[in-house]
PDB file of N, H, CA, C and O in Angstrom:
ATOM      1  N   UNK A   1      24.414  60.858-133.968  1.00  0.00           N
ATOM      2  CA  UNK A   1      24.059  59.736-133.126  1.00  0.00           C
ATOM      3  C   UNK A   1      25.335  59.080-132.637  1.00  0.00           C
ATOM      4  O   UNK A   1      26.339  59.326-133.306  1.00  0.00           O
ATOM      5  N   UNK A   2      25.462  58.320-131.627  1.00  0.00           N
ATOM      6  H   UNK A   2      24.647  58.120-131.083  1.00  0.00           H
ATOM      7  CA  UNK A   2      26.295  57.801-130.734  1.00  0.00           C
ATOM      8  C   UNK A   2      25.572  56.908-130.802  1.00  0.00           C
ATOM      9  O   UNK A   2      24.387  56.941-131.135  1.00  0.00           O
ATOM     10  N   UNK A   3      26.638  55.385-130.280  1.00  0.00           N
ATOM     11  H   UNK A   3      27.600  55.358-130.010  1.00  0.00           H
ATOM     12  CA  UNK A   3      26.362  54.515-129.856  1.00  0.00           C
ATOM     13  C   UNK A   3      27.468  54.292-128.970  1.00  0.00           C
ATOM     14  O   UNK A   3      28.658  54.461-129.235  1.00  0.00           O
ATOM     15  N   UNK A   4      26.807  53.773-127.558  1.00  0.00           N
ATOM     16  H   UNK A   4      25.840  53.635-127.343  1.00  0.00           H
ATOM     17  CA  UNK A   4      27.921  53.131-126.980  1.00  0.00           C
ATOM     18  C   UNK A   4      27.679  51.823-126.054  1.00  0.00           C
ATOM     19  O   UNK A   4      26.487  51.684-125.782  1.00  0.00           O
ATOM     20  N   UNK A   5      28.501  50.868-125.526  1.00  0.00           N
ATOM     21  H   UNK A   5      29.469  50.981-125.747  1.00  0.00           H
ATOM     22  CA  UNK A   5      28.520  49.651-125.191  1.00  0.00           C
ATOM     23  C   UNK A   5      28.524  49.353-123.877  1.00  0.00           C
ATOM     24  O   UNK A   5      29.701  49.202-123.551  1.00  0.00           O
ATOM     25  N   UNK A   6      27.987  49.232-123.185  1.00  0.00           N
ATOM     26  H   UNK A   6      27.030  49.355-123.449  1.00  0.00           H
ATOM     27  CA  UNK A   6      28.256  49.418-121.813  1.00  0.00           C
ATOM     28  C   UNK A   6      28.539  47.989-121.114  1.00  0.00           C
ATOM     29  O   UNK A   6      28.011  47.058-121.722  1.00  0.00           O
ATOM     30  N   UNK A   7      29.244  47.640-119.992  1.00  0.00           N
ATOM     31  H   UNK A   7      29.672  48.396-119.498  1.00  0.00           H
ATOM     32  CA  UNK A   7      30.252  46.827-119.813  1.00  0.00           C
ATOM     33  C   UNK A   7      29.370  46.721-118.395  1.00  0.00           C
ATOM     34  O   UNK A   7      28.260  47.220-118.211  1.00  0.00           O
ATOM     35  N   UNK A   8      30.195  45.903-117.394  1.00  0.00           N
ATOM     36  H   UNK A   8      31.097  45.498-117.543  1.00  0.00           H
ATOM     37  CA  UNK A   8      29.683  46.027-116.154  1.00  0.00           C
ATOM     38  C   UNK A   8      30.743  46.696-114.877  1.00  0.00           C
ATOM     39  O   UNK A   8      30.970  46.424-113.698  1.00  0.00           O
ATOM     40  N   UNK A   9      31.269  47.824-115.982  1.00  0.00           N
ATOM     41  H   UNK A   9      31.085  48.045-116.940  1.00  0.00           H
ATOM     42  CA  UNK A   9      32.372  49.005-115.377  1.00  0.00           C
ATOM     43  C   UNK A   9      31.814  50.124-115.209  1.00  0.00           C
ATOM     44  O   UNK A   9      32.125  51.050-115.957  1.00  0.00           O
ATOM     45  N   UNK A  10      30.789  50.320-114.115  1.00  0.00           N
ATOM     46  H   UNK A  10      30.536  49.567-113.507  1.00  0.00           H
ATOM     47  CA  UNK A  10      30.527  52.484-114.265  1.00  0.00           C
ATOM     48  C   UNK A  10      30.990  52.981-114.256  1.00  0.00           C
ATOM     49  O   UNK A  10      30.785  53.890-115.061  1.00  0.00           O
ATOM     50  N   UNK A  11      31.928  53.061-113.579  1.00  0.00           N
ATOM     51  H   UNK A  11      32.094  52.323-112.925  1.00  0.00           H
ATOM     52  CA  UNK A  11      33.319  54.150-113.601  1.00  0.00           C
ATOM     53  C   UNK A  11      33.646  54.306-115.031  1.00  0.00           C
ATOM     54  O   UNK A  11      33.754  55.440-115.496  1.00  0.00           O
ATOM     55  N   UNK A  12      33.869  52.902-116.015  1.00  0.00           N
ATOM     56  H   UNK A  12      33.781  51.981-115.636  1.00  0.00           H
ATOM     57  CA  UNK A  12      34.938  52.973-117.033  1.00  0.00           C
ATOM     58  C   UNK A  12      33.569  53.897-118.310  1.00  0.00           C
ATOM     59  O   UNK A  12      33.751  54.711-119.215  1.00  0.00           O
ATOM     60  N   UNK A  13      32.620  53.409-117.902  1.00  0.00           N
ATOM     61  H   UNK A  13      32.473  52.747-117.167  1.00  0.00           H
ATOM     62  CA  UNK A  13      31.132  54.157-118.879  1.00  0.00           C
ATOM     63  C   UNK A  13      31.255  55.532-118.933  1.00  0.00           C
ATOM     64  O   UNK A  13      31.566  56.172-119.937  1.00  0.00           O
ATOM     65  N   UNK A  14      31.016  55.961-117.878  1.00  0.00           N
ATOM     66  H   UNK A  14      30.763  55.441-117.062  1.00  0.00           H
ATOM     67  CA  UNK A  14      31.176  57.315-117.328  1.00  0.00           C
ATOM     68  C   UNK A  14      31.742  57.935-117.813  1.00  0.00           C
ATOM     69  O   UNK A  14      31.218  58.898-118.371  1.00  0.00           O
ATOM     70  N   UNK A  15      33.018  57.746-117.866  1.00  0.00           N
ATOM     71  H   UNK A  15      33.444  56.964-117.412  1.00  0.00           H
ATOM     72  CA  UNK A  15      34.254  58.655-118.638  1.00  0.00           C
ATOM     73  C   UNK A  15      34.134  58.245-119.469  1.00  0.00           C
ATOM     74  O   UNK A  15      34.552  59.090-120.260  1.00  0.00           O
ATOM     75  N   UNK A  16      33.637  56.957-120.314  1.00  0.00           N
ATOM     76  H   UNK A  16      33.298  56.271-119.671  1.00  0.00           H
ATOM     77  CA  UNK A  16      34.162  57.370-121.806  1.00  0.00           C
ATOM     78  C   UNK A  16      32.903  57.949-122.798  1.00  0.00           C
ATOM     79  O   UNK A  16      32.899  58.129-124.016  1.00  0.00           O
ATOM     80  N   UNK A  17      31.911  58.154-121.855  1.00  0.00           N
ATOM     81  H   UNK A  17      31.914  58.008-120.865  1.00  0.00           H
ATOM     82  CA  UNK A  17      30.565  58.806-122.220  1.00  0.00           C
ATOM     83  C   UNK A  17      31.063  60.431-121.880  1.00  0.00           C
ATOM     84  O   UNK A  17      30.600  61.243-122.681  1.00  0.00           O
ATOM     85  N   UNK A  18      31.933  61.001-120.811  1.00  0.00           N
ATOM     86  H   UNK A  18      32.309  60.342-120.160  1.00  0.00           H
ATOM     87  CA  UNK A  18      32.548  62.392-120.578  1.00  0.00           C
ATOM     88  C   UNK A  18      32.935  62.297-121.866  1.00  0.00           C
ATOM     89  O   UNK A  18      32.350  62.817-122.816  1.00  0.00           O
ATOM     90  N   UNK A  19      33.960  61.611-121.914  1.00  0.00           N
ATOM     91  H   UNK A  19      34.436  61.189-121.142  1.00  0.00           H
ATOM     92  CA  UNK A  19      35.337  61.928-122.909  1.00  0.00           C
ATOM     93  C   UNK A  19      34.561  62.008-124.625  1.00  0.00           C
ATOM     94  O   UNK A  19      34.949  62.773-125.509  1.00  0.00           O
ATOM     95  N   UNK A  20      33.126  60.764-124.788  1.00  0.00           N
ATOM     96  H   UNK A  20      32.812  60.143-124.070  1.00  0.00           H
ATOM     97  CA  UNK A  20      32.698  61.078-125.772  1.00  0.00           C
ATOM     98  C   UNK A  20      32.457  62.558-126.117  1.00  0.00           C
ATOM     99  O   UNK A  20      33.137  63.290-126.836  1.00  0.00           O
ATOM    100  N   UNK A  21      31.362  62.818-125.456  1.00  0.00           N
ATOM    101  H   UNK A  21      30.809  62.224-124.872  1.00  0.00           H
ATOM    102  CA  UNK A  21      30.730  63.974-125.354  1.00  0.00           C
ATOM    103  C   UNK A  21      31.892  65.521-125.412  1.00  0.00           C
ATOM    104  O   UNK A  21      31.519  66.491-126.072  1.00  0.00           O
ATOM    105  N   UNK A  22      33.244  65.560-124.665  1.00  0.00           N
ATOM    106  H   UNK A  22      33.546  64.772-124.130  1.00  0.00           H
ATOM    107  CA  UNK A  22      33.731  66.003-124.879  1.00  0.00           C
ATOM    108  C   UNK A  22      34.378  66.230-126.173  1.00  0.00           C
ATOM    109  O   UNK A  22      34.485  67.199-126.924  1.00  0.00           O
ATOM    110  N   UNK A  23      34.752  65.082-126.180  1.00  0.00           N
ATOM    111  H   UNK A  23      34.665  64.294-125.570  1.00  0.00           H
ATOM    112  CA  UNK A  23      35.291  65.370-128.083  1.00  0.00           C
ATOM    113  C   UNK A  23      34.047  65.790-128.964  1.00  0.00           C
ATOM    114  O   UNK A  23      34.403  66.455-129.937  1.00  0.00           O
ATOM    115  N   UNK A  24      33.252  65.668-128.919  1.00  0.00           N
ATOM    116  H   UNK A  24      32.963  65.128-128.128  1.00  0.00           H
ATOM    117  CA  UNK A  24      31.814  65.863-130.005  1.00  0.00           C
ATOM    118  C   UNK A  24      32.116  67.681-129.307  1.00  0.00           C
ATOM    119  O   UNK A  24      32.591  68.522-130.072  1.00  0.00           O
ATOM    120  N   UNK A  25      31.879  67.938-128.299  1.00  0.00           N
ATOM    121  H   UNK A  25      31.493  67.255-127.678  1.00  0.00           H
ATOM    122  CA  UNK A  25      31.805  69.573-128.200  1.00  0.00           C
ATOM    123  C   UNK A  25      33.371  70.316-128.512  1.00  0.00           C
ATOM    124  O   UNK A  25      33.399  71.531-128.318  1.00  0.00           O
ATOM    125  N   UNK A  26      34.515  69.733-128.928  1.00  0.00           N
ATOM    126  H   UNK A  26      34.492  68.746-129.086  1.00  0.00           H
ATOM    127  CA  UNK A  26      35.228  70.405-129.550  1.00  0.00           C
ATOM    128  C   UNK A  26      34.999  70.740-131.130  1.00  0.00           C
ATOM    129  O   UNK A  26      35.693  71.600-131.672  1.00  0.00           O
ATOM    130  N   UNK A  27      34.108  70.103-131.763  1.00  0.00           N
ATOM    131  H   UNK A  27      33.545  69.404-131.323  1.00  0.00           H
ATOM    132  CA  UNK A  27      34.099  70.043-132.890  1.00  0.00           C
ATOM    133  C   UNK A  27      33.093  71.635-133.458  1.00  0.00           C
ATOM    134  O   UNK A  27      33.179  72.243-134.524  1.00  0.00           O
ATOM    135  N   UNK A  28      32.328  71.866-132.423  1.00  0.00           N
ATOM    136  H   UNK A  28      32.258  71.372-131.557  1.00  0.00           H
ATOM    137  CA  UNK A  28      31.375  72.692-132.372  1.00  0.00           C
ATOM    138  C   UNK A  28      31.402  74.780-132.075  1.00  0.00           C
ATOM    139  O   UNK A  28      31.703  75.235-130.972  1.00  0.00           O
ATOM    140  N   UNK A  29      31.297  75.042-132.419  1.00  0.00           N
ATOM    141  H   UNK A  29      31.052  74.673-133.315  1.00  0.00           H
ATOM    142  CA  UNK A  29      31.729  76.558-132.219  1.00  0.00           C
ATOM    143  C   UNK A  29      30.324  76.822-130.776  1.00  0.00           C
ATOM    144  O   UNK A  29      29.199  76.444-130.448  1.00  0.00           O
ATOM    145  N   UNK A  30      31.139  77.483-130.471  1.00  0.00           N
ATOM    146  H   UNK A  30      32.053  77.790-130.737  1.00  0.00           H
ATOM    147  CA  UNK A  30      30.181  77.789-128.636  1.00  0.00           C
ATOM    148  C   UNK A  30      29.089  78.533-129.312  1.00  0.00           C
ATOM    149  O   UNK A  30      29.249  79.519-130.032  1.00  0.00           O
ATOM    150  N   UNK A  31      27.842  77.903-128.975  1.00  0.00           N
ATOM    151  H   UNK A  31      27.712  77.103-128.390  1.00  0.00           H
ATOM    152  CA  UNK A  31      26.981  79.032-129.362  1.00  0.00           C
ATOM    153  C   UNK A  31      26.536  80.468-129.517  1.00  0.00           C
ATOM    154  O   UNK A  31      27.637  81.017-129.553  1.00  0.00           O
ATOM    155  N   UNK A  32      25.474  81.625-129.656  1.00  0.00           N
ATOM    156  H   UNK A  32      24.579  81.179-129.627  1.00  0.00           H
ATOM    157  CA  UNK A  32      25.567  82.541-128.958  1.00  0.00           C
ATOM    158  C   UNK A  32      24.691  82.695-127.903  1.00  0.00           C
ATOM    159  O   UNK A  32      24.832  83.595-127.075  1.00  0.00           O
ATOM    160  N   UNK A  33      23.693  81.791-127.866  1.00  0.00           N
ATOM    161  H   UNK A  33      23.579  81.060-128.539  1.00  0.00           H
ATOM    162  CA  UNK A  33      22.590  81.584-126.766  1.00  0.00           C
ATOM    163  C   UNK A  33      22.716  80.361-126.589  1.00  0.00           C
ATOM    164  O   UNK A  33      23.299  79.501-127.249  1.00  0.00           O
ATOM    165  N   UNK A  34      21.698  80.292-124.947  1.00  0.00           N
ATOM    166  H   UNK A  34      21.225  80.991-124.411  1.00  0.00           H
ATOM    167  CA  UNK A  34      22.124  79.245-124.645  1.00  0.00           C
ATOM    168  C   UNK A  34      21.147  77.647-125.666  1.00  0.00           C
ATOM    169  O   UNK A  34      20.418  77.683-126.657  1.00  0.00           O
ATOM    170  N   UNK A  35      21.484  76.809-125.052  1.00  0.00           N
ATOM    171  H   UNK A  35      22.076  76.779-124.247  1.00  0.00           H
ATOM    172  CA  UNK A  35      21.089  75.579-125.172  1.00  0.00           C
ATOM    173  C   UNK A  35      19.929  75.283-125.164  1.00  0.00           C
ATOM    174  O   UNK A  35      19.417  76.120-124.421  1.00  0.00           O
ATOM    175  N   UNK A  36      18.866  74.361-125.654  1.00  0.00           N
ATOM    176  H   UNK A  36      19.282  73.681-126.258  1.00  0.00           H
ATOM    177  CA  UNK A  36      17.842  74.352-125.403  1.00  0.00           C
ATOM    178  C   UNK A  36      17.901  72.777-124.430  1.00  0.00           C
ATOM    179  O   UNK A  36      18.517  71.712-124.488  1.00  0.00           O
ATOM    180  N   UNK A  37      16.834  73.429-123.538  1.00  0.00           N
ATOM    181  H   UNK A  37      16.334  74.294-123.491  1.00  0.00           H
ATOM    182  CA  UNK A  37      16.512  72.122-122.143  1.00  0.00           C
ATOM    183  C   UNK A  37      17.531  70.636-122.876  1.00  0.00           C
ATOM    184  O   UNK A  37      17.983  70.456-124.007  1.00  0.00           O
ATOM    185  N   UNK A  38      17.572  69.905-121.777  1.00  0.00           N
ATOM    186  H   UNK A  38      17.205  70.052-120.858  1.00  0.00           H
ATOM    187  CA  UNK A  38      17.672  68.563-121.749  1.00  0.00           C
ATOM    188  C   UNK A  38      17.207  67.787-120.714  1.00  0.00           C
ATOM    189  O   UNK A  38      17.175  68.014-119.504  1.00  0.00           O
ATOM    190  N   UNK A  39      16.736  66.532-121.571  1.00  0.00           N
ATOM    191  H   UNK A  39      16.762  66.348-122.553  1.00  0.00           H
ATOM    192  CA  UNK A  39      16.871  65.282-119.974  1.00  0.00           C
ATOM    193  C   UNK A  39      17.075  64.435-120.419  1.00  0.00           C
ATOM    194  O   UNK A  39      16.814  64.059-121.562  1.00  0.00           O
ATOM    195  N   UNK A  40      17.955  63.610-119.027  1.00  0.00           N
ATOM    196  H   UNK A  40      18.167  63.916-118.099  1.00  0.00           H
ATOM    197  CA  UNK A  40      18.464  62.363-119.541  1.00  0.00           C
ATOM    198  C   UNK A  40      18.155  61.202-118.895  1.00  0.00           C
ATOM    199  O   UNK A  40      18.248  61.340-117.675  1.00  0.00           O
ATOM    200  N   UNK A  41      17.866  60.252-119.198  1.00  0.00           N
ATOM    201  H   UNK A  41      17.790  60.140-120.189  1.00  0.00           H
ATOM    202  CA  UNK A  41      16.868  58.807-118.713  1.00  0.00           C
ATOM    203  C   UNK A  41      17.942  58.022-118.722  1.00  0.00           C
ATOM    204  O   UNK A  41      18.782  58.065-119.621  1.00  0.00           O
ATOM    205  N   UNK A  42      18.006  57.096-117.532  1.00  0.00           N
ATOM    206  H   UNK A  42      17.323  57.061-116.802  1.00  0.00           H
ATOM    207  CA  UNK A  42      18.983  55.847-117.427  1.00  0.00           C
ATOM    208  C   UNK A  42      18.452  55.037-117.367  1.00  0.00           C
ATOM    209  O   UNK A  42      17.319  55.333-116.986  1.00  0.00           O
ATOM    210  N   UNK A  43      18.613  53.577-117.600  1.00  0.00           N
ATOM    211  H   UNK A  43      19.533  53.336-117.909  1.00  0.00           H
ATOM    212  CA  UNK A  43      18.050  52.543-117.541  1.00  0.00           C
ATOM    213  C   UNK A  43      19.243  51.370-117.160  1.00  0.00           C
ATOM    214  O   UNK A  43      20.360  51.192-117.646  1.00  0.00           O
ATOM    215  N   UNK A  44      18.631  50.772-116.258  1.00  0.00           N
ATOM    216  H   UNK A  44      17.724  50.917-115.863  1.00  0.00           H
ATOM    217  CA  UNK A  44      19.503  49.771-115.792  1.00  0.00           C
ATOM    218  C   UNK A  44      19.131  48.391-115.705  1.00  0.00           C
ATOM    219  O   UNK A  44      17.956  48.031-115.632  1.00  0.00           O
ATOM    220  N   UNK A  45      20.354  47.422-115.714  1.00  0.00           N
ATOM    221  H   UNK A  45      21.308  47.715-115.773  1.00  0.00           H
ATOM    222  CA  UNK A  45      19.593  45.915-115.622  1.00  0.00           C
ATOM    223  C   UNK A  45      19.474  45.672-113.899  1.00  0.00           C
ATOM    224  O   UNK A  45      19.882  46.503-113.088  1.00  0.00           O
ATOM    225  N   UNK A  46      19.070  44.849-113.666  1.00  0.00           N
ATOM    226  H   UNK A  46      18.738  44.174-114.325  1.00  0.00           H
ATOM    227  CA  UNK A  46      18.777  43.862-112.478  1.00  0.00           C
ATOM    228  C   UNK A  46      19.353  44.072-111.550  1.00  0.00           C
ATOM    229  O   UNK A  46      18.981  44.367-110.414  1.00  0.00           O
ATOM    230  N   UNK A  47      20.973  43.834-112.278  1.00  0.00           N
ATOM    231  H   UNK A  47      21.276  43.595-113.200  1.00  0.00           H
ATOM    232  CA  UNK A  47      22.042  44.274-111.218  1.00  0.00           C
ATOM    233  C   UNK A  47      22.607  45.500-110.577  1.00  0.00           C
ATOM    234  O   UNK A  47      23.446  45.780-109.721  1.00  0.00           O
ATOM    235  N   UNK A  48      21.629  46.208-111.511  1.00  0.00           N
ATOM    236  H   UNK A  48      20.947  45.981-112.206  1.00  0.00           H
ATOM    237  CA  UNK A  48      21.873  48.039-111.062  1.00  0.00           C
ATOM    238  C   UNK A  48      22.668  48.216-111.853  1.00  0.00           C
ATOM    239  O   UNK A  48      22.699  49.445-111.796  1.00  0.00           O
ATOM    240  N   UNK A  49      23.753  47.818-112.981  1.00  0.00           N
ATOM    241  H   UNK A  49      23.728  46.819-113.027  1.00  0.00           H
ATOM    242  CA  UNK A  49      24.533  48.656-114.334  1.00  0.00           C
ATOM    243  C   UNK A  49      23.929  49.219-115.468  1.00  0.00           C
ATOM    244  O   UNK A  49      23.118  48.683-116.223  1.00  0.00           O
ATOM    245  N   UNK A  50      24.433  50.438-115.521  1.00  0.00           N
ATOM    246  H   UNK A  50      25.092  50.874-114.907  1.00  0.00           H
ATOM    247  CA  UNK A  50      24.070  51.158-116.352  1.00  0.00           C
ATOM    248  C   UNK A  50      23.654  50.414-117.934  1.00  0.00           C
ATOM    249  O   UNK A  50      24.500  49.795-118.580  1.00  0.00           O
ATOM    250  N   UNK A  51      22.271  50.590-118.391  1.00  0.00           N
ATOM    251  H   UNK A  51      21.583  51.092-117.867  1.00  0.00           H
ATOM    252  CA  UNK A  51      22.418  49.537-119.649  1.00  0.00           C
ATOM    253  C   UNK A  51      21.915  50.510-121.001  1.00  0.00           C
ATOM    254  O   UNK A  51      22.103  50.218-122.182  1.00  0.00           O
ATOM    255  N   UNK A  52      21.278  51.651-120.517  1.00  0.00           N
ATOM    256  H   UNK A  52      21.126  51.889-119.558  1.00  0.00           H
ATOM    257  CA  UNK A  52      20.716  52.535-121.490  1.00  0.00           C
ATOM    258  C   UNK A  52      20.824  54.296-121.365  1.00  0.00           C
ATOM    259  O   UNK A  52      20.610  54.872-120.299  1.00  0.00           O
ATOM    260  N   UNK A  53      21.035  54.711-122.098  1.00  0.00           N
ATOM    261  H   UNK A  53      21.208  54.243-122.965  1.00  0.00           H
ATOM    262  CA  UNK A  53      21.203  55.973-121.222  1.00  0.00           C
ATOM    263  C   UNK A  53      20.534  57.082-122.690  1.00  0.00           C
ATOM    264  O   UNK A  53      21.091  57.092-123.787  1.00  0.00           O
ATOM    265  N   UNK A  54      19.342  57.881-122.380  1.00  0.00           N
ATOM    266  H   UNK A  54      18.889  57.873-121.488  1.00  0.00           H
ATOM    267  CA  UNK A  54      18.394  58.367-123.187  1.00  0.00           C
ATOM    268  C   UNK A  54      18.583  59.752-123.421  1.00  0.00           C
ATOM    269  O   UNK A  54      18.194  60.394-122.445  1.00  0.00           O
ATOM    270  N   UNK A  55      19.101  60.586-124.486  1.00  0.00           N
ATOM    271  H   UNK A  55      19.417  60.065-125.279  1.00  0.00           H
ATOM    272  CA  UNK A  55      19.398  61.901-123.569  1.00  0.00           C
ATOM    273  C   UNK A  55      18.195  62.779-124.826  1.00  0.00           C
ATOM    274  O   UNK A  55      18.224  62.254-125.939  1.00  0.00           O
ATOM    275  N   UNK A  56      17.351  63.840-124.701  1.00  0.00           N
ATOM    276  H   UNK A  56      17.328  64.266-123.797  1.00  0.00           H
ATOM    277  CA  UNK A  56      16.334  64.167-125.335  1.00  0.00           C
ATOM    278  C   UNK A  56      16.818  65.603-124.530  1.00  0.00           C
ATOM    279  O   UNK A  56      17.232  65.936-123.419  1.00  0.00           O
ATOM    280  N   UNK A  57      16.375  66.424-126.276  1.00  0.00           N
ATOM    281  H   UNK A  57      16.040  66.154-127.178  1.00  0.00           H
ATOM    282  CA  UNK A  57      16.869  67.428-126.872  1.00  0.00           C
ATOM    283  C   UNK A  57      15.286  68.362-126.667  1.00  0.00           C
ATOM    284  O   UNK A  57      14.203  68.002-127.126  1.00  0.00           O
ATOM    285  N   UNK A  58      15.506  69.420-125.983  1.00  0.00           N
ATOM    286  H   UNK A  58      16.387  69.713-125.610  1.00  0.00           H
ATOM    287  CA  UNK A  58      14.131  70.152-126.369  1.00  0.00           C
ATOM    288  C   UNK A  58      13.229  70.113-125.519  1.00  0.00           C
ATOM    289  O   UNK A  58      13.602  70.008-124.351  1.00  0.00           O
ATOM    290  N   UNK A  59      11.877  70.176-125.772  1.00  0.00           N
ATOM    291  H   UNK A  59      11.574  70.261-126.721  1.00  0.00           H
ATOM    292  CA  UNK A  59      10.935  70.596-125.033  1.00  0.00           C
ATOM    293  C   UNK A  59       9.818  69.181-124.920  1.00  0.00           C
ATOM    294  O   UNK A  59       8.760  69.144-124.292  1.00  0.00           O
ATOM    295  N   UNK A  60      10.396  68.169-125.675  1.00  0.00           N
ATOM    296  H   UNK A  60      11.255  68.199-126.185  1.00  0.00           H
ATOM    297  CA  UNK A  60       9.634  66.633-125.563  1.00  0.00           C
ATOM    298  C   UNK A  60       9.639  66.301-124.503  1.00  0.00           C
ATOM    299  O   UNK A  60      10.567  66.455-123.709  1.00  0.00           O
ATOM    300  N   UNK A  61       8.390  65.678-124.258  1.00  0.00           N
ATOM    301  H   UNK A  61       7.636  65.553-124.903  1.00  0.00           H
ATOM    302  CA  UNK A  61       8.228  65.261-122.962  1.00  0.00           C
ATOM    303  C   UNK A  61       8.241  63.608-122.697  1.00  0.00           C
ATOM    304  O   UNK A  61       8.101  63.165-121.557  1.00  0.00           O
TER     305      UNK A  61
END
């Protein structure tokens, strides 16, 4: 699990949600098949900034 904080910077979210995610997949040996599905849900406040971001693993709908 991750947690992260989101600011009223998208740009600065963005990358450090890349850069998370990147470091978490160095840790990992490349699979031999692929991945199973994803989707990812955003949620935003009022002002349109990013405030939630949902990412679901699998075949859940």
């Amino acid at each position: 699990m991750a947690t992260v904080t989101f600011t009223d910077d998208p740009m600065a979210e963005a990358r450090a949600i890349i850069a998370a995610l990147s470091l978490l997949l160095q840790e990992y040996q490349r699979p031999e098949q692929a991945a199973p599905p994803a989707r990812g849900y955003c949620k935003y406040d009022e002002s349109g900034n990013l405030r939630k971001l949902t990412v679901t693993l699998g075949d859940e709908k």
